[in-house]
Every structure is written in C-alpha cells, then in structure tokens.
N, C-alpha and C positions, 0 to 999 in steps of 0.2 A: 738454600731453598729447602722449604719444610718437605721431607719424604709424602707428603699425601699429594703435593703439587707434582713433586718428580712424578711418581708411579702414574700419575694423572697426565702428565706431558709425555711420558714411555709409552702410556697407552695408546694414545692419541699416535705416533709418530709411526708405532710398528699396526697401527691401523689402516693409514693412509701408506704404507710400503706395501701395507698386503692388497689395498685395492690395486695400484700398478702392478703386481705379478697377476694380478686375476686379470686383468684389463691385457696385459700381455701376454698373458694364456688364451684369451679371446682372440687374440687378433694372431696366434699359431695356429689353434683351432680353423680359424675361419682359410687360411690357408692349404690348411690340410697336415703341417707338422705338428702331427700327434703329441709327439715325444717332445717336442721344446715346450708345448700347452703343459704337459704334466709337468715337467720340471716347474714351471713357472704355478701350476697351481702349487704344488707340493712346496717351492719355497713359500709362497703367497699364506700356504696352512701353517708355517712354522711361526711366519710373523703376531698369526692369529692367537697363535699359543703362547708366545709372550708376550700380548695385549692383554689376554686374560689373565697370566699371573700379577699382572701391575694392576689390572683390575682387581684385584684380588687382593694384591697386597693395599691398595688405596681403601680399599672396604674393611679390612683388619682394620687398619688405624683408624677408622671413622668410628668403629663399631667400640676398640677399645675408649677412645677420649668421651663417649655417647655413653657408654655403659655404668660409670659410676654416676653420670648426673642423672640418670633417668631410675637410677637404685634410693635414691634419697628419699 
C-alpha cells in the first residue's frame, strides 16, 4: 500500500478512536465521574495527535510528488 493511502487510513482510524473516548467522556461527564470523562478525554486528545501526524505526513508526500511538476 502506497504510504499516502496508509497515513490517509491511520488518519482516518485514530479519528474515529478519538471520537468514542470523547463520546465516552460524555457520557462519565453526564454521570457525574469526572475523572474517567478526563481520562477518556485525554486519551481521546492523544489519538488527535497521531491523526495529525499522519495528516501530516500524507501532506509531505503530496506536496513532495506536486512540487517538481508544478516547477516545470
């Protein structure tokens, strides 16, 4: 699989992880356990941060393979 699809499917997967720890931070919150909402947000934010390195790294490669043809 080409690395731009990977980075693009990593992005995707720890996107939808982080919305179920925010969705299960919601639903401690609404309980009243504080402390399991954070936990669950605080994993939820970690997933966020490795969506955006894969975004990131999927945009490196688009911008390198885009870069010589757009120099011509």
């Amino acid at each position: 699989m080409p690395k731009r699809i990977e980075h693009h499917t990593k992005a995707a997967e720890h996107l939808e992880q982080a919305a179920k720890h925010h969705k299960e931070a919601a639903k401690h919150h609404k309980d009243g356990n504080h402390e399991k909402a954070a936990h669950h947000a605080h994993i939820a934010h970690g997933h966020h941060l490795h969506a955006i390195h894969h975004h990131e790294e999927a945009t490196k490669l688009h911008a390198e393979q885009h870069t010589g043809a757009h120099a011509k």
